[in-house]
FIKOLZA-1660 file (N, C-alpha, C; in steps of 0.1 Angstrom, whole numbers, plus 5000, padded with zeros to 4 digits):
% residues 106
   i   px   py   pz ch aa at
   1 5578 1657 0704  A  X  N
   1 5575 1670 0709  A  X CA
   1 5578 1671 0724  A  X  C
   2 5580 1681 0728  A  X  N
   2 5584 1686 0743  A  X CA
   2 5568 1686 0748  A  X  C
   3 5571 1677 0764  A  X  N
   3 5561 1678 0772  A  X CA
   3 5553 1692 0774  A  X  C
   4 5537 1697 0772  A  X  N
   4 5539 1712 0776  A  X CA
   4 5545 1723 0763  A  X  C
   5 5544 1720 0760  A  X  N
   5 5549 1732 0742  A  X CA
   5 5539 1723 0732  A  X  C
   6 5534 1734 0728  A  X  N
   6 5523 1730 0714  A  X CA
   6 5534 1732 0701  A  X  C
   7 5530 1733 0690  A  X  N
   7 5537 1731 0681  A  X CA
   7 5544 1743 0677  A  X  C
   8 5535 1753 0677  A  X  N
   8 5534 1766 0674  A  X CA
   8 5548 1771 0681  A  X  C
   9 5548 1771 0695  A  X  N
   9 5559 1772 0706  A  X CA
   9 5573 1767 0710  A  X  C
  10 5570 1755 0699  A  X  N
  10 5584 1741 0696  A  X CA
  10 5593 1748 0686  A  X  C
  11 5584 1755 0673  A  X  N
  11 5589 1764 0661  A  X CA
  11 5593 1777 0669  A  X  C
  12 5587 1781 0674  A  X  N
  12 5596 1794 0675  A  X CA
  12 5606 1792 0685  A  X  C
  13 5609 1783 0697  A  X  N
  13 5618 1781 0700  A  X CA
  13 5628 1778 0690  A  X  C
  14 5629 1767 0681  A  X  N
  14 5635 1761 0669  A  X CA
  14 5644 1776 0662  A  X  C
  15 5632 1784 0663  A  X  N
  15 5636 1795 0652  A  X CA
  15 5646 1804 0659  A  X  C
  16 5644 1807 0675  A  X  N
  16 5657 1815 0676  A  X CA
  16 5671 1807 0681  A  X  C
  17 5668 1795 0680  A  X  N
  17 5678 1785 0680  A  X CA
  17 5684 1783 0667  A  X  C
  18 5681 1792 0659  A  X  N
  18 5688 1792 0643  A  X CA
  18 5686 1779 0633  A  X  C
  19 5670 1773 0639  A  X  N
  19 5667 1759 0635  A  X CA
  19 5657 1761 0623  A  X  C
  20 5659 1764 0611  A  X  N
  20 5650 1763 0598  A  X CA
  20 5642 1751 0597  A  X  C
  21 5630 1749 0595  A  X  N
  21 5623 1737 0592  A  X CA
  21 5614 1737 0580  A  X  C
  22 5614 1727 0572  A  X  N
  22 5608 1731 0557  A  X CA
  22 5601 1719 0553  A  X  C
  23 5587 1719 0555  A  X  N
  23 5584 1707 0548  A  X CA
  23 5583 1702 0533  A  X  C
  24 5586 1692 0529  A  X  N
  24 5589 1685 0513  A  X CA
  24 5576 1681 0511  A  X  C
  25 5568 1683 0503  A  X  N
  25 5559 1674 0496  A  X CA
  25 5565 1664 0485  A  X  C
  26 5559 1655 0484  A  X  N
  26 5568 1641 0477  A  X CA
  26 5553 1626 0477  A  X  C
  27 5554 1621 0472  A  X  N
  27 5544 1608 0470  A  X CA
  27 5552 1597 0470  A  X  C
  28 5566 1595 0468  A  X  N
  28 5575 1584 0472  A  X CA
  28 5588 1590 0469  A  X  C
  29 5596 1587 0479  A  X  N
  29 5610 1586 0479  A  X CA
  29 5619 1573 0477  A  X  C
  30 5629 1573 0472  A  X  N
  30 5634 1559 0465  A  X CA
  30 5643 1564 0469  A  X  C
  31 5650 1555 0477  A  X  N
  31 5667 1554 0484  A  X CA
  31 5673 1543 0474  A  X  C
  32 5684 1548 0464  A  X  N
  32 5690 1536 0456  A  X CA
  32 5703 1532 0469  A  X  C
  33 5704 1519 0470  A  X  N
  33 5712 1511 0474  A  X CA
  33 5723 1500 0460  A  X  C
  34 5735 1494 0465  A  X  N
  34 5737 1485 0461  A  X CA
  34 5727 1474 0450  A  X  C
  35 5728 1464 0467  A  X  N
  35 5721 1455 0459  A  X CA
  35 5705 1457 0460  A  X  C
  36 5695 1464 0464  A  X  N
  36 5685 1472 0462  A  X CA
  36 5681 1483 0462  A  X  C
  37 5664 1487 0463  A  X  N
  37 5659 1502 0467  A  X CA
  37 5652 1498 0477  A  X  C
  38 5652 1510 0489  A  X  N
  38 5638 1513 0496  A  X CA
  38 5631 1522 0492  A  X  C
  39 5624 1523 0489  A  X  N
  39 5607 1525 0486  A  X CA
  39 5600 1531 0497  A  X  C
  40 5599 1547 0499  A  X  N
  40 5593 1550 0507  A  X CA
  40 5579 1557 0504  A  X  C
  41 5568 1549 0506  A  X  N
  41 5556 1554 0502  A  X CA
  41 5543 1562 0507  A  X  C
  42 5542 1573 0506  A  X  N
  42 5531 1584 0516  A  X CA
  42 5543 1589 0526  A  X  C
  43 5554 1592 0519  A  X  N
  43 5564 1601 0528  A  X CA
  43 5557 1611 0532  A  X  C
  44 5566 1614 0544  A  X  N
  44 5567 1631 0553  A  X CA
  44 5578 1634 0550  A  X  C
  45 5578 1640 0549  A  X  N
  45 5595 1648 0548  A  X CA
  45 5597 1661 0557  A  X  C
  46 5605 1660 0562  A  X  N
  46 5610 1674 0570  A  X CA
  46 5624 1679 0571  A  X  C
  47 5631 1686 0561  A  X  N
  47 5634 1694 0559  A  X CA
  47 5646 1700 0568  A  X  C
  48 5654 1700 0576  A  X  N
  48 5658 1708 0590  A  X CA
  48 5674 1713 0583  A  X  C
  49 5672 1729 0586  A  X  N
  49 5690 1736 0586  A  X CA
  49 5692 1739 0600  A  X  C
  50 5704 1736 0606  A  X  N
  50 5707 1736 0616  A  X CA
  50 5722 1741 0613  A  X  C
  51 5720 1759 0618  A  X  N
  51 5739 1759 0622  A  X CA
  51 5744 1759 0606  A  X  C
  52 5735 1760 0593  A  X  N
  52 5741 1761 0579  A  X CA
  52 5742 1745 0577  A  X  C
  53 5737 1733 0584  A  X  N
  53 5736 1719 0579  A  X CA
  53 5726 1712 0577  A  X  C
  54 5724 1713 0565  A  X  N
  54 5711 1707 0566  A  X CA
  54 5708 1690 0562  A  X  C
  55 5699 1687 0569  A  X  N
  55 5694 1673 0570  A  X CA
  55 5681 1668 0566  A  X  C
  56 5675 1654 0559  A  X  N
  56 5662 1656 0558  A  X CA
  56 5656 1640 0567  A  X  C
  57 5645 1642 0575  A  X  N
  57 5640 1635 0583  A  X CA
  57 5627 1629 0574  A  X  C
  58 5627 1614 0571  A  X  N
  58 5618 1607 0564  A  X CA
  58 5609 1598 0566  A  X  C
  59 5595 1597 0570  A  X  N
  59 5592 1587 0575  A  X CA
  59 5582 1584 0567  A  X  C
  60 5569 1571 0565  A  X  N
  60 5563 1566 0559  A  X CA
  60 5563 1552 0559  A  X  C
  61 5557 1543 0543  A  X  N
  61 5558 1532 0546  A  X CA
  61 5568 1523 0540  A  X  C
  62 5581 1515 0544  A  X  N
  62 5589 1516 0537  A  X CA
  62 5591 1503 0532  A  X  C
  63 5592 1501 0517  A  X  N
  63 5590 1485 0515  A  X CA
  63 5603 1483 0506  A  X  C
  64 5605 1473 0505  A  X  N
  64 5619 1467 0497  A  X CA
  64 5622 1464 0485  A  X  C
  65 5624 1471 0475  A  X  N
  65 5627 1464 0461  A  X CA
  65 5642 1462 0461  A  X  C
  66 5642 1448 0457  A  X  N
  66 5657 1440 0446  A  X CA
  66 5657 1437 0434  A  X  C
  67 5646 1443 0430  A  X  N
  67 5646 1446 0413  A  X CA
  67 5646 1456 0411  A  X  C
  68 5655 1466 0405  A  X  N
  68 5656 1480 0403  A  X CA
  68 5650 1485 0388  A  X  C
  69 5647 1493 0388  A  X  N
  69 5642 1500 0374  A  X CA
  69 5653 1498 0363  A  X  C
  70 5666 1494 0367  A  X  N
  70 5681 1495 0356  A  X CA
  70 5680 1482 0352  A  X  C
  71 5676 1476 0361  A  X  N
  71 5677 1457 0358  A  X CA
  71 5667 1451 0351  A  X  C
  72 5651 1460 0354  A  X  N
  72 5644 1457 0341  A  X CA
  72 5648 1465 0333  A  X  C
  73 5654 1476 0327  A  X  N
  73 5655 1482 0312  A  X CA
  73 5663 1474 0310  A  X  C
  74 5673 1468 0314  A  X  N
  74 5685 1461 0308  A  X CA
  74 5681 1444 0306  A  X  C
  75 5671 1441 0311  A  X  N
  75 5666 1428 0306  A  X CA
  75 5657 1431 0297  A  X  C
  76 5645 1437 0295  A  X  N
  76 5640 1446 0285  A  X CA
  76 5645 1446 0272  A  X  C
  77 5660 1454 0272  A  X  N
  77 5662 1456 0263  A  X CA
  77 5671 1446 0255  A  X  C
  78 5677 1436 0263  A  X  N
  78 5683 1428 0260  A  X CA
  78 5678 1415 0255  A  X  C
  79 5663 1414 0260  A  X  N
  79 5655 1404 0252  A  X CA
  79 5644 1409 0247  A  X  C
  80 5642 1417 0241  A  X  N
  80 5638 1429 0233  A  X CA
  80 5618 1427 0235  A  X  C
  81 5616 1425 0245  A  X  N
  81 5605 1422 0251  A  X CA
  81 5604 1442 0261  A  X  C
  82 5587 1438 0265  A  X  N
  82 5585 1448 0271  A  X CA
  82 5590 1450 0288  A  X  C
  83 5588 1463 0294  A  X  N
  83 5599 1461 0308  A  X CA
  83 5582 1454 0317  A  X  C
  84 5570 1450 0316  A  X  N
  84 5561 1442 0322  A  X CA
  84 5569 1431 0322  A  X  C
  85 5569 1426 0309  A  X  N
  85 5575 1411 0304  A  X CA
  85 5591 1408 0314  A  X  C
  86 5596 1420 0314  A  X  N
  86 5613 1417 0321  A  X CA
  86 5614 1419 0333  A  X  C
  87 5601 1426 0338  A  X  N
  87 5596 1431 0353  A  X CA
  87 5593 1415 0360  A  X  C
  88 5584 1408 0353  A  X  N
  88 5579 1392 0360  A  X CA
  88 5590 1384 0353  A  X  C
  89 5597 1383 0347  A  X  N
  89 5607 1371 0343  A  X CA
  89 5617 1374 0356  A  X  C
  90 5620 1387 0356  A  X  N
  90 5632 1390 0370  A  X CA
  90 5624 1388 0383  A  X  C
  91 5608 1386 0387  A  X  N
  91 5604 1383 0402  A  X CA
  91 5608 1367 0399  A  X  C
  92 5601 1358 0385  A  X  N
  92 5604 1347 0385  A  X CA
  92 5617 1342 0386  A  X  C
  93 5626 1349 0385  A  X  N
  93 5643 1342 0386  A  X CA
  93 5647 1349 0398  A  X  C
  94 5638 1354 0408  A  X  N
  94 5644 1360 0417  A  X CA
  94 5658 1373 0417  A  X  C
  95 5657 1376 0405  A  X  N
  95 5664 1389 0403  A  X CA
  95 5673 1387 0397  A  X  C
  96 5679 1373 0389  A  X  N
  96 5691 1373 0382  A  X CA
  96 5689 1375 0366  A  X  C
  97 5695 1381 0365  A  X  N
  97 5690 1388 0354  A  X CA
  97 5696 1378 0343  A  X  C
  98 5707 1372 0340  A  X  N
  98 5709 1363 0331  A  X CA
  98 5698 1354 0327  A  X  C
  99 5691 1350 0338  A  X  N
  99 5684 1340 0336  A  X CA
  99 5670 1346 0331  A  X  C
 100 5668 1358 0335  A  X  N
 100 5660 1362 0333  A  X CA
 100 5655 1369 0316  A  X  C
 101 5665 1372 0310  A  X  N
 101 5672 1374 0299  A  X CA
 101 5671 1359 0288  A  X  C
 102 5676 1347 0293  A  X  N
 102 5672 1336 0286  A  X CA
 102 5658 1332 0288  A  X  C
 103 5649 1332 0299  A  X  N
 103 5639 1330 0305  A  X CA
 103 5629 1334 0291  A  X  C
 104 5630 1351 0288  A  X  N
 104 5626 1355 0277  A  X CA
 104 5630 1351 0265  A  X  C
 105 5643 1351 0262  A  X  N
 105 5648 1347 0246  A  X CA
 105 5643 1335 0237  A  X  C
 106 5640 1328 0248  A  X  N
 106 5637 1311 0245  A  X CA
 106 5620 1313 0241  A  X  C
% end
């Protein structure tokens, strides 16, 4: 925030600056990556059109999964066990799913 401007006075500056602001309510945001997700948990979300572009500003607490939700259904299903069961075989093999997959079969 600007030194001297309360909030109230930040927005309406914003506003004739053709600056829309919109806040998101949300309880986690999941950024899928590659080879993981971030995990954003007790997001804020803020919303901003600018000029017809709009952008979204995220902040919270952001923690790291390399076990994705696709990797347990697909070990899950593949060793016909529950996604708990394919959830801890994949922390135990550290995310490789092959092994994780035999880990169960056996």
């Amino acid at each position: 925030m600007l030194p001297g401007m309360n909030q109230k006075q930040l927005q309406q500056a914003m506003k004739k600056l053709g600056v829309k602001q919109e806040e998101i309510q949300a309880s986690e945001v999941i950024i899928k990556c590659n080879n993981k997700n971030l995990v954003i948990k007790n997001p804020n979300i803020l919303k901003v059109n600018m000029m017809g572009q709009e952008s979204l500003q995220i902040t919270g607490e952001i923690q790291e999964e390399t076990i994705t939700e696709e990797d347990i259904t697909t070990v899950a299903e593949q060793s016909q066990t529950t996604k708990e069961e394919a959830k801890k075989a994949l922390k135990e093999t550290n995310g490789d799913l092959a092994a994780a997959i035999l880990k169960l079969s056996h």
